[in-house]
VOVOSE-828141 format. One record per residue (C-alpha): z, y, x; chain. Coordinates in steps of 0.2 Angstrom, whole numbers, always signed. Layout:
N
      up   north    east   chain
       Z       Y       X       A
...
//
This chain:
315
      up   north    east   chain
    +212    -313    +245       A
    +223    -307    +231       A
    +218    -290    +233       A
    +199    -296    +232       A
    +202    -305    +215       A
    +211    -291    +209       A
    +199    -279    +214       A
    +185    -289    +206       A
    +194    -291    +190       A
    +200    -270    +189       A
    +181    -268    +192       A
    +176    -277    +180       A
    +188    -269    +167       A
    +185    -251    +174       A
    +168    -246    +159       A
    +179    -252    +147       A
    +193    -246    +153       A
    +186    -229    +154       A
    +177    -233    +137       A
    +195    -234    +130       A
    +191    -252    +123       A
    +203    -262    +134       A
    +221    -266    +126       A
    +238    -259    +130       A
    +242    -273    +144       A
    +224    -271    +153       A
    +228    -255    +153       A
    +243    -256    +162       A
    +236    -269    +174       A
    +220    -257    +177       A
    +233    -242    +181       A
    +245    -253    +194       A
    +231    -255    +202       A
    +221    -240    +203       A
    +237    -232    +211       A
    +238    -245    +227       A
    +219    -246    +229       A
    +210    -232    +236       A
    +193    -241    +234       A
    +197    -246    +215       A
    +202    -229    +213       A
    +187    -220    +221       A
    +177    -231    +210       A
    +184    -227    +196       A
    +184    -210    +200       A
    +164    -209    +203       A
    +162    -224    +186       A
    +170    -208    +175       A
    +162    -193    +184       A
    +145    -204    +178       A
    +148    -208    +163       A
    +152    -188    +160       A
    +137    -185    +166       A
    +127    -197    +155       A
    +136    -190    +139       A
    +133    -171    +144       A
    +115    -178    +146       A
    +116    -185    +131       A
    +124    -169    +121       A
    +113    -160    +128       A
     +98    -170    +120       A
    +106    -170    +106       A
    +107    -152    +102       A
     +91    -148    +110       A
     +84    -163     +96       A
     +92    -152     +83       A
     +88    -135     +90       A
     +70    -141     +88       A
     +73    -148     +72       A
     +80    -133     +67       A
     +66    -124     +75       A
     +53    -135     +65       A
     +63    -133     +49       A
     +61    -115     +49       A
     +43    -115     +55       A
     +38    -127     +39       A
     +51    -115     +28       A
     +40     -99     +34       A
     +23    -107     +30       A
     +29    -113     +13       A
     +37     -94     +10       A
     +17     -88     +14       A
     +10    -101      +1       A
     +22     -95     -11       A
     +20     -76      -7       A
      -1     -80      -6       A
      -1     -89     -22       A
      +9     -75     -33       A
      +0     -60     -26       A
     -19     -69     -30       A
     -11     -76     -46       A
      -3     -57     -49       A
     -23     -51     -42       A
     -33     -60     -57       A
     -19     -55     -70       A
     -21     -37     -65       A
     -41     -40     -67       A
     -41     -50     -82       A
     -30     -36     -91       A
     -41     -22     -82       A
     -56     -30     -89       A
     -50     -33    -104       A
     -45     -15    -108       A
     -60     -10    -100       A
     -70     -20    -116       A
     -60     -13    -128       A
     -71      +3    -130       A
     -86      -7    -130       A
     -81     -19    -143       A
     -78      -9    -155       A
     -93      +3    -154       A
    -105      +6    -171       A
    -121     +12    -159       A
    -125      -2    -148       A
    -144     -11    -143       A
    -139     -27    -138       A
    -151     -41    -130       A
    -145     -61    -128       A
    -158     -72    -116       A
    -152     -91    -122       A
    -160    -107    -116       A
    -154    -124    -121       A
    -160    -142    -125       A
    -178    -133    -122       A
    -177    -121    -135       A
    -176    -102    -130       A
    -172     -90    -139       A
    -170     -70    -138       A
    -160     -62    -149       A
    -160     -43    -151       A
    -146     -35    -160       A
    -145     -16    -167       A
    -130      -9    -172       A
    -128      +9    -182       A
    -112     +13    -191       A
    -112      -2    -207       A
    -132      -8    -203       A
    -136     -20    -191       A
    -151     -26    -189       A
    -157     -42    -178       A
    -172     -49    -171       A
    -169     -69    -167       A
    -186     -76    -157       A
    -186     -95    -154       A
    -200    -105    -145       A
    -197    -123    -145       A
    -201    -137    -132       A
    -219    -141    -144       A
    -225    -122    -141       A
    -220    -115    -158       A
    -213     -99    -160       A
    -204     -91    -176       A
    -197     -74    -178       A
    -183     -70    -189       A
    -178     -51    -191       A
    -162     -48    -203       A
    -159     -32    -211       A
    -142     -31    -216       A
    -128     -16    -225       A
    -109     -21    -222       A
    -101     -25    -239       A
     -83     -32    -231       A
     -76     -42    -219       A
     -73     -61    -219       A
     -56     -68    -221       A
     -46     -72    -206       A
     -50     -87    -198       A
     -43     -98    -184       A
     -58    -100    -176       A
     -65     -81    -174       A
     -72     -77    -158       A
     -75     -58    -159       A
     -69     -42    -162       A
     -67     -33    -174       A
     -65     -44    -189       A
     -81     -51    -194       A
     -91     -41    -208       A
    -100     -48    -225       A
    -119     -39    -226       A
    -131     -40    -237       A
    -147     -45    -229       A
    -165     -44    -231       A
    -172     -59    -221       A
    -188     -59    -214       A
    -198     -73    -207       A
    -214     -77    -194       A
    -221     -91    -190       A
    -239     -95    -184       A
    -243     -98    -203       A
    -233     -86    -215       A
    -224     -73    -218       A
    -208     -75    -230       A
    -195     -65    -235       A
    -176     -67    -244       A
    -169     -53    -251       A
    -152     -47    -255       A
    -141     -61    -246       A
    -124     -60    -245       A
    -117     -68    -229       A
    -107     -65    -211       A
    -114     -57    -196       A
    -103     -56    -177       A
    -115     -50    -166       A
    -102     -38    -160       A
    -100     -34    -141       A
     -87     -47    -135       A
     -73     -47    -123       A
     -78     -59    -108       A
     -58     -64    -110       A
     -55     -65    -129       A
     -48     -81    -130       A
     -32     -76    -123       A
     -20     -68    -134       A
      -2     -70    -125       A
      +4     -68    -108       A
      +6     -86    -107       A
     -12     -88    -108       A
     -15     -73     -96       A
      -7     -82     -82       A
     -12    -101     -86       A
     -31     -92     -85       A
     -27     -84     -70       A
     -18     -97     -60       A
     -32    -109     -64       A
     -48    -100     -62       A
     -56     -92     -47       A
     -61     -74     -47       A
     -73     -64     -35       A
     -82     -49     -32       A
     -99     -49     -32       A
    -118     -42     -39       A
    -130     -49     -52       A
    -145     -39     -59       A
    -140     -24     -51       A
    -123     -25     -57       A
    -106     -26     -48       A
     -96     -39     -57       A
     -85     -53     -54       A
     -91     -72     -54       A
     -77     -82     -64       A
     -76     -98     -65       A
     -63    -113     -69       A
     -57    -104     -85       A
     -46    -117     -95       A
     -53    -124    -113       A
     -43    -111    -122       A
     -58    -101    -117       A
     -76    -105    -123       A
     -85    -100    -106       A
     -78    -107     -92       A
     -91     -99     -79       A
     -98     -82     -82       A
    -104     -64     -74       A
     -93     -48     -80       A
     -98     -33     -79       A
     -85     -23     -67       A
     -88      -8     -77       A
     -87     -14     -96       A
     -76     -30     -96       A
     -92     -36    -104       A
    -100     -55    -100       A
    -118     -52     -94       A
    -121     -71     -91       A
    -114     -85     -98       A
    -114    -104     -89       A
    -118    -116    -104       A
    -103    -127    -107       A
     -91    -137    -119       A
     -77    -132    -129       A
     -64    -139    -141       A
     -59    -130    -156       A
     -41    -131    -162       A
     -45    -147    -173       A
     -50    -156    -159       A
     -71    -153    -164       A
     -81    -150    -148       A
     -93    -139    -148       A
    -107    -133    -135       A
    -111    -114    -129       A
    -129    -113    -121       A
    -132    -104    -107       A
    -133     -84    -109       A
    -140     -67    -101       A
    -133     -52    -110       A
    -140     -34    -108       A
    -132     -19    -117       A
    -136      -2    -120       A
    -125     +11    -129       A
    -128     +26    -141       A
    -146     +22    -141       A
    -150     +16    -159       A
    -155     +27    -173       A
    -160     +25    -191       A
    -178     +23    -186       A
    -175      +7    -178       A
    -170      +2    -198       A
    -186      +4    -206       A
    -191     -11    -215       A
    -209     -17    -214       A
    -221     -18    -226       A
    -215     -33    -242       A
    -228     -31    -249       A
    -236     -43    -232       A
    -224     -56    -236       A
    -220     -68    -250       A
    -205     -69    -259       A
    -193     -83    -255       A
    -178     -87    -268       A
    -162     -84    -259       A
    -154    -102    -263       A
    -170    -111    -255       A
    -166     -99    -239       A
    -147    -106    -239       A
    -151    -122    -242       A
    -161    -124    -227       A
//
């Protein structure tokens, strides 16, 4: 009966025995025991070859939870390395095309010989506006029809005299020239003409990219705008859109082969005072080496009346 007790007790004590959570005369009570009782013994003996088991088990768990945690980690470290290396070679892609197609303009934009034609429609209004350009003459053909059918033709003679002062706001390049200008006008009832103005023209071919002048601005425009291949007119090009506000056109077609815009997406734009400003849509045709100085013959004054200069300005 004695042995029953004791065996019920050891038994009881044996998981935390084994456990190490028993104190230092349990312990001895559980070891005096263990060594007369072949029952207690084989117990304990099968209690500890389990519990092995189950923390094996356990360890084993353990570092397979790891090893797949590793394996996850390094899985989620691979696809964020393809993101990065993804992000910097498009990024790297449009700087290379921006600067390509800026060079590309650079040829263009400086050219005395050019016939360039602008298609613009906005608010109802269109308006074609035809520029020639030889050495210091330009000469430009503006033709609006308004939303009431009228339709008014304005052809500027003009001989460079200067340039304009620098400005902050100058869009073009090169710097923008002082003319002196014959004016003549059309409309469904007269003829007029101002002679011998004095003011700006920048009709000059424009880079599709001349708002950015640092390489800051090259890679802000390229990280945040899209950039793809494809046709319009005939052309090859690239559709460019999402161009940030230090740029007036923030959707446009440029020719591949020129750097030039050849369509403009009408839009909005701050100037460096904070003034908005709208751009109306555009299409932009160009021809080069093509003008000569008959396209600067003047017409006939004597088939228009004289208007005083001031009342021209102050219109």
């Amino acid at each position: 009966m004695k042995e029953n007790k004791e065996c019920k007790i050891a038994q009881d004590l044996l998981p935390n025995y084994i456990e190490k959570l028993t104190n230092e005369e349990t312990n001895k009570f559980i070891e005096e025991h263990l060594k007369n009782c072949e029952d207690c013994k084989k117990n304990y003996d099968d209690m500890k070859e389990s519990l092995n088991k189950n923390n094996k088990n356990k360890e084993k768990k353990k570092v397979n939870f790891l090893k797949k945690y590793k394996n996850k980690l390094r899985i989620l470290e691979i696809i964020l390395l393809i993101i990065i290396v993804a992000f910097v070679v498009n990024t790297g892609r449009k700087v290379y095309i921006i600067t390509d197609l800026n060079n590309k303009a650079e040829k263009y934009i400086n050219s005395t010989n050019y016939h360039k034609i602008v298609y613009s429609l906005d608010k109802g209004n269109y308006t074609k506006s035809e520029v020639y350009s030889l050495d210091n003459k330009k000469k430009i053909i503006l033709t609006t029809l308004t939303e009431d059918g009228k339709k008014e033709v304005v052809t500027i003679y003009g001989t460079k005299i200067g340039n304009a002062p620098d400005t902050p706001y100058a869009m073009v390049e090169p710097p923008i020239g002082i003319y002196k200008q014959n004016v003549y006008k059309e409309t469904e009832t007269e003829k007029t003409v101002t002679l011998n103005l004095e003011s700006e023209i920048a009709v000059e071919p424009q880079k599709a990219f001349y708002g950015i002048e640092n390489i800051k601005q090259l890679i802000v425009c390229a990280i945040t705008s899209s950039i793809n291949k494809t046709t319009y007119d005939g052309n090859k090009c690239y559709y460019v859109s999402g161009m940030p506000s230090i740029l007036l056109n923030s959707s446009m077609y440029v020719n591949k082969d020129t750097g030039l815009a050849i369509s403009l997406m009408a839009s909005e734009y701050e100037n460096p005072d904070g003034e908005r400003g709208r751009v109306a849509g555009a299409e932009y045709k160009y021809e080069f080496g093509t003008v000569t100085e008959d396209d600067f013959i003047e017409p006939d004054i004597s088939e228009y009346k004289i208007e005083d200069a001031n009342d021209y300005i102050n219109q």
